[in-house]
C-alpha positions as CSV (number, residue, x, y, z in Angstrom):
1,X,-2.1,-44.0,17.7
2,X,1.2,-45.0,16.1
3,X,-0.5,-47.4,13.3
4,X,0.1,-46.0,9.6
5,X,-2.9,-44.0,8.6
6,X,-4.5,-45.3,5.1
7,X,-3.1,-43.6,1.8
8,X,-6.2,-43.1,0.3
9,X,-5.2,-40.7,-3.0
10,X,-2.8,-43.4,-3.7
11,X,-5.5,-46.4,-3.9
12,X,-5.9,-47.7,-7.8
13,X,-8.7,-46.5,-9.6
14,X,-10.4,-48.7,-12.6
15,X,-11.9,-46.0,-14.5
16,X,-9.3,-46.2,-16.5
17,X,-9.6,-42.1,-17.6
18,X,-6.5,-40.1,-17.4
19,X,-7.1,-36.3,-16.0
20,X,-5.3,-33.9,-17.6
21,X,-4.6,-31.9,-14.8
22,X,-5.0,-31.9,-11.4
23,X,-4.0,-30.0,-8.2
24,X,-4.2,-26.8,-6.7
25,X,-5.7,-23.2,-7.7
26,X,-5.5,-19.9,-7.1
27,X,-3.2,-20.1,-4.1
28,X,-2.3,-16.6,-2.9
29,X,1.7,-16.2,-1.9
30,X,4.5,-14.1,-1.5
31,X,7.1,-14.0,-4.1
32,X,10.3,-12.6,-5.3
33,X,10.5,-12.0,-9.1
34,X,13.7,-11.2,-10.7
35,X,13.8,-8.2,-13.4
36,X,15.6,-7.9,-16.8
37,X,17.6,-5.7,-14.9
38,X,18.7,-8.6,-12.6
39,X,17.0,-6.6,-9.4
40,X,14.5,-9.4,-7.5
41,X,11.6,-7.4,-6.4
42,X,9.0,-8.3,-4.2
43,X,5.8,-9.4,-5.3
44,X,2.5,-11.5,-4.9
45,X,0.8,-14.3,-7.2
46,X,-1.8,-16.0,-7.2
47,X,-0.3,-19.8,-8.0
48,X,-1.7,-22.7,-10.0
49,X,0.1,-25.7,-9.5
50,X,-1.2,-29.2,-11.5
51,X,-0.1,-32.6,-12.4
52,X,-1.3,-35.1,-15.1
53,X,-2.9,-38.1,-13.1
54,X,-2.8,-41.7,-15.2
55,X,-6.0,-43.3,-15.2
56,X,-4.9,-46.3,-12.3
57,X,-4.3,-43.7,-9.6
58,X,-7.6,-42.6,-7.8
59,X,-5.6,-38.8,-6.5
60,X,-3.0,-36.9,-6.2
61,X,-1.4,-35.4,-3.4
62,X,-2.9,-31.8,-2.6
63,X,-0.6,-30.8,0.5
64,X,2.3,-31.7,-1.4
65,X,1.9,-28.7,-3.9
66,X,1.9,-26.2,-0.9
67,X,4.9,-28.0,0.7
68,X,7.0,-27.5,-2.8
69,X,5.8,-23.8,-3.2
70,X,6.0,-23.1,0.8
71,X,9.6,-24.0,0.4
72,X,10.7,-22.4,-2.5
73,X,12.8,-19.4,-1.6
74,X,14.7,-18.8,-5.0
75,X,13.7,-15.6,-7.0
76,X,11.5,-16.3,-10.0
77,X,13.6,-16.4,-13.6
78,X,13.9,-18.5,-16.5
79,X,15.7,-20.7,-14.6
80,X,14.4,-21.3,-11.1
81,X,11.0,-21.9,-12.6
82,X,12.2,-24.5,-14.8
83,X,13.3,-25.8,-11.6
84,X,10.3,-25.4,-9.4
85,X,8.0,-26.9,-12.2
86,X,10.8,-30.1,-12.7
87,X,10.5,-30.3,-8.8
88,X,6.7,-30.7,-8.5
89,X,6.8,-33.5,-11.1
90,X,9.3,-35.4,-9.3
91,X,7.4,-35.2,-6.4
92,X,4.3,-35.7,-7.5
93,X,5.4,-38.4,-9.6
94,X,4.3,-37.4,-12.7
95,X,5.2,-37.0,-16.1
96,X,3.7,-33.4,-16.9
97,X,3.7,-30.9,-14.6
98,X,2.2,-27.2,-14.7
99,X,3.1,-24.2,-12.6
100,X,1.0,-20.7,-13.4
101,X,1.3,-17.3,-11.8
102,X,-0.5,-14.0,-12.2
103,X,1.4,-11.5,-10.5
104,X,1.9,-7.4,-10.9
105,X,5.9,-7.0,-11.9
106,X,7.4,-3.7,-11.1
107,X,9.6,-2.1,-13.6
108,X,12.0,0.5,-12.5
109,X,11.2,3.8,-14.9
110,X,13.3,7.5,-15.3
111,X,11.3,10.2,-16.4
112,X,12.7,11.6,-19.2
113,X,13.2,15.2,-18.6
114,X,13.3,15.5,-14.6
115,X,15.6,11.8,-14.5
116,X,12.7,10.9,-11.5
117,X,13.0,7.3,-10.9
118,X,9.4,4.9,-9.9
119,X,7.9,2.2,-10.3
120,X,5.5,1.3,-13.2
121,X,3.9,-2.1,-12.4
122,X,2.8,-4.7,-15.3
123,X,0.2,-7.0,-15.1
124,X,2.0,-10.8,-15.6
125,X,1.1,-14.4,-16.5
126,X,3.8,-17.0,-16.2
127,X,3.1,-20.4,-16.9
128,X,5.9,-23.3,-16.5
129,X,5.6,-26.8,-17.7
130,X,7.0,-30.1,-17.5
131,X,6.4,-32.7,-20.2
132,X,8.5,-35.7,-19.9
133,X,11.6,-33.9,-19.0
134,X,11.0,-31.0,-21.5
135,X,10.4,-27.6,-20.4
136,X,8.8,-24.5,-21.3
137,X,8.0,-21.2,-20.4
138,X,5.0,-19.2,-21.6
139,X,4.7,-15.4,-20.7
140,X,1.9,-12.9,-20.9
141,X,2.4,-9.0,-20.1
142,X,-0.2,-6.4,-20.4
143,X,1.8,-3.2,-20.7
144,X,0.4,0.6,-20.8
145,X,0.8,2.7,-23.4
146,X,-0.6,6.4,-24.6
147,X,-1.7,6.0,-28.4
148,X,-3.3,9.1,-29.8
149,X,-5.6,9.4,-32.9
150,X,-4.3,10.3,-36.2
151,X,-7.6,11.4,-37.9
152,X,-8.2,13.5,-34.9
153,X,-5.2,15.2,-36.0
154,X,-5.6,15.5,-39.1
155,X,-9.0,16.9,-39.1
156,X,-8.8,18.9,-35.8
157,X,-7.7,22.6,-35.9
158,X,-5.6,22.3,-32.7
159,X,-5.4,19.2,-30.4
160,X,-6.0,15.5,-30.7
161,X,-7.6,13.0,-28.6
162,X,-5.5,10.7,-27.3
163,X,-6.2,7.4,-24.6
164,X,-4.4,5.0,-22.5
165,X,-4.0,1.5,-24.2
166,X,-3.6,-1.8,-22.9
167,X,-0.9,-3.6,-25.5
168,X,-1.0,-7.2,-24.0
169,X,2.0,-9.4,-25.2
170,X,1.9,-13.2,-25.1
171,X,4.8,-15.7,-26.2
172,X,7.1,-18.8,-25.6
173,X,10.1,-17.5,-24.4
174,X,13.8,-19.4,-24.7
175,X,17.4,-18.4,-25.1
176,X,16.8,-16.3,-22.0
177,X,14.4,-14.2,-23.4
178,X,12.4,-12.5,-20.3
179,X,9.8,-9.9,-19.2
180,X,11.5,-6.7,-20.5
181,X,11.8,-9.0,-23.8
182,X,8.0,-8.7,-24.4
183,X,7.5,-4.8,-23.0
184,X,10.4,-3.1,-24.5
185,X,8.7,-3.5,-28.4
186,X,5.3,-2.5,-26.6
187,X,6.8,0.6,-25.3
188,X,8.6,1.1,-28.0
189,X,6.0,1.3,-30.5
190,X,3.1,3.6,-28.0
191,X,2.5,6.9,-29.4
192,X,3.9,8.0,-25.6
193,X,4.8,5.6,-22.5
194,X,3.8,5.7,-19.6
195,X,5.3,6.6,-15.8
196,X,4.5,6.7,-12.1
197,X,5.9,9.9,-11.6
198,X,5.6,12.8,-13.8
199,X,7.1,16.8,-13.1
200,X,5.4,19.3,-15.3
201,X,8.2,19.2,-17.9
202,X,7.8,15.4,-18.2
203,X,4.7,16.1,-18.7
204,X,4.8,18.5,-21.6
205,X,7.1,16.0,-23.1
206,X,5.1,13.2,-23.1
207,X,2.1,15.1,-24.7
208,X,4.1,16.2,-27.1
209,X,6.0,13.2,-27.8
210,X,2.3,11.5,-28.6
211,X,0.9,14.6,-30.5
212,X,3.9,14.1,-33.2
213,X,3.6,10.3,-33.0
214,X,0.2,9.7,-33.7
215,X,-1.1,6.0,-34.0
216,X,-4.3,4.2,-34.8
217,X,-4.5,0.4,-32.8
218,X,-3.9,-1.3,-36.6
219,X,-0.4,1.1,-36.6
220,X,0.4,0.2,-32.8
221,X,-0.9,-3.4,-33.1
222,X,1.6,-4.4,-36.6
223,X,4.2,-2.3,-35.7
224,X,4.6,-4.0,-32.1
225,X,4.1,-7.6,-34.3
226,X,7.0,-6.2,-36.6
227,X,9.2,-6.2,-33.3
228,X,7.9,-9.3,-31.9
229,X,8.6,-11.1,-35.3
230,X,12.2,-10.1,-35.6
231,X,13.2,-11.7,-32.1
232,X,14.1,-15.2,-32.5
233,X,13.6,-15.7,-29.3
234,X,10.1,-15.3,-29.1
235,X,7.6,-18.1,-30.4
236,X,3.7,-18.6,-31.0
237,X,3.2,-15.5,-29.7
238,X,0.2,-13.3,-30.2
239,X,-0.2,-9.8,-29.5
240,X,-3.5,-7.3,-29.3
241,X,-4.2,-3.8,-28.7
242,X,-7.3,-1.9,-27.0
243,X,-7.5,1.2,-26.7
244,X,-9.9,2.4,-24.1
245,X,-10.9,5.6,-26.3
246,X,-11.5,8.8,-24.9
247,X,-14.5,9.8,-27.1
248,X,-16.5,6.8,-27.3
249,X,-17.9,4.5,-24.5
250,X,-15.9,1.7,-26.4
251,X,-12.5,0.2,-27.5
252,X,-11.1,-0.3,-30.6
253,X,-9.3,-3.5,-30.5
254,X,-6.8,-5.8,-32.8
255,X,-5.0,-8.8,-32.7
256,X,-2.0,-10.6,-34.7
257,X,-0.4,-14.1,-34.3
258,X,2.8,-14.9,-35.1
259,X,1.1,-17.4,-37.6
260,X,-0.5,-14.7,-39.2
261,X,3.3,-13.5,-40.4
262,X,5.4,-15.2,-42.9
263,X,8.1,-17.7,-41.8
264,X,11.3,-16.0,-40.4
265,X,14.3,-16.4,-42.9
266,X,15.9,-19.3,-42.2
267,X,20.1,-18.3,-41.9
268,X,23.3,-20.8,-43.6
């Protein structure tokens, strides 16, 4: 009963085919992810952790991805992912090294009239990697906005119709550029935002706020870009708007890449 049990993931393998990555997906756990604000909030993600496998090993070591992330107690930042990710390399043994979370991240929000405080949660993608000691962190956010028409406007004789958009936000971050980093030019650039808890004179001030700021998605799509572009933080990002439109049973959609932009100047 006491005799070694046989190791057979770490048996060679003569294929001689390297698979890019390898491990485990879609694993469902409790996490703590730290704000802009420096507040670590509670939260659960759905975790994909992977490994590259050289072509002489025959597997990798499934239980140890839940022992690493079963472990791990430190909020999630810039920082302690670069560690987590590092971690699973080393103990996988392997040279690169991919940690991914989707996860809602809560936002605290103040009204702007009443001062009412909630929570306005963001859908998130973080992905952390590990390529022969180099890290990096990729971020996607999809945050919320109100856009509202200007040719309906224009042409109407009193009102507008206006929609909820999704402005989704996608980048390499570094220089300790975080989520707030990627929703603050979103929010900024919305014909209105958006908040859990409205009173009535919130209310009238967010409809107003849209009806004199009226954008179509090209406007809120190049204007958010604009943002995104002057950040040097922030790199091969891409950015798109849809707005779920309020007259049609379709979106209007855009896109823009950072590579679509011309180079930053560079500074002596």
């Amino acid at each position: 009963m006491n005799a070694p049990m046989p190791d057979v993931q770490g048996a060679p393998d003569d294929r001689r085919i390297d698979i890019a990555q390898v491990g485990v997906r879609g694993v469902r756990h409790p996490v703590l992810l730290r704000g802009s604000d420096g507040e670590a909030r509670p939260s659960v993600a759905a975790v994909d952790m992977t490994v590259h496998l050289p072509h002489d090993r025959k597997g990798t070591h499934m239980s140890r991805f839940l022992e690493i992330l079963h472990a791990w107690e430190h909020p999630l930042d810039p920082a302690s992912l670069e560690s987590l990710v590092a971690h699973t390399a080393q103990r996988l043994d392997a040279a690169h090294a991919r940690v991914d979370l989707r996860l809602p991240y809560f936002r605290r929000k103040t009204a702007p009239v009443s001062g009412l405080q909630s929570l306005l949660d963001y859908a998130v993608t973080l992905s952390a990697r590990w390529d022969d000691g180099r890290f990096s962190l990729h971020a996607e956010i999809v945050v919320p906005v109100t856009s509202l028409c200007p040719c309906s406007k224009e042409i109407s004789d009193y009102g507008a119709h206006n929609q909820r958009s999704h402005v989704t936000v996608a980048a390499r971050l570094t220089d300790g550029a975080w989520l707030d980093d990627l929703i603050l030019p979103a929010e900024a650039e919305g014909s209105a935002q958006l908040y859990a808890i409205l009173k009535r004179a919130d209310e009238k001030f967010v409809t107003e706020q849209a009806y004199d700021n009226p954008k179509f998605v090209e406007d809120l799509v190049r204007d958010v870009a604009a943002r995104l572009h002057a950040d040097a933080r922030l790199h091969d990002w891409w950015v798109t708007v849809e707005n779920f439109e309020s007259i049609h049973n379709h979106s209007a959609w855009a896109l823009i890449r950072s590579e679509d932009l011309p180079a930053r100047p560079t500074s002596r």
